[in-house]
N, C-alpha and C positions, 0 to 999 in steps of 0.2 A: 362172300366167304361163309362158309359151316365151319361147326361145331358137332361132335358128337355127344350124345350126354347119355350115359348109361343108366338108367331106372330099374329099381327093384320095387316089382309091386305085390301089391298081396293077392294072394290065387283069385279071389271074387272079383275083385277088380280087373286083376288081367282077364278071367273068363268074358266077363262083362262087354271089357274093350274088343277081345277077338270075334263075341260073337257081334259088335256093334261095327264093327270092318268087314264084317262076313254081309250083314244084313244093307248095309250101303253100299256096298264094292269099292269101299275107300280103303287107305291103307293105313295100319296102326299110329305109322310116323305122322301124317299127316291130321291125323283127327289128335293126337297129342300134342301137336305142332298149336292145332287150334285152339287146342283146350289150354295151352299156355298162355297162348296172345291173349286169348279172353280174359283170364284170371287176370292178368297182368292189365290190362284195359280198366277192371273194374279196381283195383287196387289204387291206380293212379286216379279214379271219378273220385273215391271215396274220400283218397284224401284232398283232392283238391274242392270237394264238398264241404268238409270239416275246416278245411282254413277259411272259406266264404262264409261257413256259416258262423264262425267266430270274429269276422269281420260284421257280418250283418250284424249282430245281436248286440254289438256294440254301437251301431248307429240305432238301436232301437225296432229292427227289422224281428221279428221272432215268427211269423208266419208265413208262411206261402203268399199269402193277400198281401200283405205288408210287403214283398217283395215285389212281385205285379205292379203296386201303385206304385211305388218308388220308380221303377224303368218305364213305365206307361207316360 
């Protein structure tokens, strides 16, 4: 099932995105399409970063190394 979702962007933006549909031969919807999942992808690393690393730091974890050894 779809959704329609109506966007109102600001003129540089839209230029930006038409001419970046022109320059790939893709289509507006689709490179927005992408540019959502993505956003959304990185939103859900972050946070699930931030409860690990509030997990870590409470066994004593506060580095990158520190975490290596641990799973090693």
């Amino acid at each position: 099932m779809r959704s329609v979702l109506s966007v109102s962007l600001p003129e540089k933006i839209a230029r930006e995105l038409e001419a970046y549909a022109r320059e790939t031969g893709r289509n507006k919807s689709d490179i927005v399409r992408e540019s959502i999942s993505l956003y959304l992808w990185e939103v859900r690393f972050r946070r699930l970063k931030r409860q690990l690393s509030i997990g870590a730091k409470k066994k004593g974890m506060v580095t990158e190394e520190d975490i290596f050894t641990e799973i090693s």
